[in-house]
C-alpha positions, 0 to 999 in steps of 0.5 A: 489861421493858416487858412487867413494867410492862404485868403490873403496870398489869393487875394493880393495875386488876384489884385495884382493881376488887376492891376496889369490888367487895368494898365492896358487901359486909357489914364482916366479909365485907370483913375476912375476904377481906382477912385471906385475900389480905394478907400474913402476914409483912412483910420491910422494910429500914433503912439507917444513911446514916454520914460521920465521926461522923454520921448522916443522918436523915429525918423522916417525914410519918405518924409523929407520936410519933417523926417522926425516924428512919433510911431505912426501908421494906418490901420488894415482891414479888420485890425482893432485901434489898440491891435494897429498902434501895438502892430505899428510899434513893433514893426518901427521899433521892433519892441513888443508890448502888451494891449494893457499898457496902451492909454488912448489919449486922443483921437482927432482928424488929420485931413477931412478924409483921415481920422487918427487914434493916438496912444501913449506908451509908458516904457520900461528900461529894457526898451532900446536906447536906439534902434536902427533901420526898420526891416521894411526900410521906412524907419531909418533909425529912433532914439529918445529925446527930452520933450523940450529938446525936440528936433528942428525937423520934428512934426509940428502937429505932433508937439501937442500930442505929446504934450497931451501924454505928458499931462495924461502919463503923470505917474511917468512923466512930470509935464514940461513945456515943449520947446515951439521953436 
């Protein structure tokens, strides 16, 4: 393991120095390496955090138009869907859960070019009522809401999400029409 960690030191220092390397260039020489190493398709995660008839959101820094939304993120190299959405969970809320809880409720495209494994979390009482900002600074603060009372400022294309958990967590959460306003 120590090894791994010492590999990925090298090889971000290596790409760092490509980088300011690639600087001096002309901009169409930068855009066409960039195009050439960066990947063509992205993997990310959602999780649908649910107790009783609510859902706990996170409100993201960089989103201006919908800051509100579930626990997200891209999956890295080599890291499996249930591994990401549990690594995406803990990063955002801090909460540490076990690979078994997860449900893989669905997976759907985002855009042509990202694909999204979306996974529902039914949560015990000791999960925080709210949490406050991410140590990487990209989630400001969460907290439960009911899932008809959703934020004005929530995704929309996550409402359908969580309807979807809603009907496949029954034990948890009896479904409730979500508010589409």
């Amino acid at each position: 393991m120590r090894w791994r960690r010492v590999g990925r030191r090298v090889v971000n220092a290596i790409r760092w120095r490509a980088m300011r390397v690639l600087g001096y260039f002309p901009t169409p020489v930068q855009a066409a390496v960039v195009w050439l190493v960066a990947p063509k398709f992205l993997m990310g995660v959602a999780v649908v955090v649910m107790r009783s008839k609510e859902v706990f959101l996170v409100h993201h820094r960089y989103r201006p138009w919908y800051p509100w939304g579930l626990v997200t993120g891209f999956v890295e190299h080599g890291e499996s869907l249930p591994c990401a959405a549990l690594r995406e969970l803990w990063q955002e809320t801090g909460w540490e859960a076990s690979e078994e809880s997860l449900t893989l409720i669905q997976t759907h495209f985002v855009s042509s070019r990202e694909l999204e494994a979306v996974f529902a979390i039914a949560v015990p009482p000791e999960f925080p009522e709210t949490i406050g900002p991410s140590d990487d600074g990209e989630i400001t603060h969460g907290e439960w809401y009911p899932i008809n009372q959703l934020p004005d400022d929530f995704t929309p294309s996550q409402r359908s999400l969580i309807e979807k958990a809603a009907q496949d967590l029954p034990d948890i959460v009896k479904t409730v029409p979500i508010n589409a306003d």
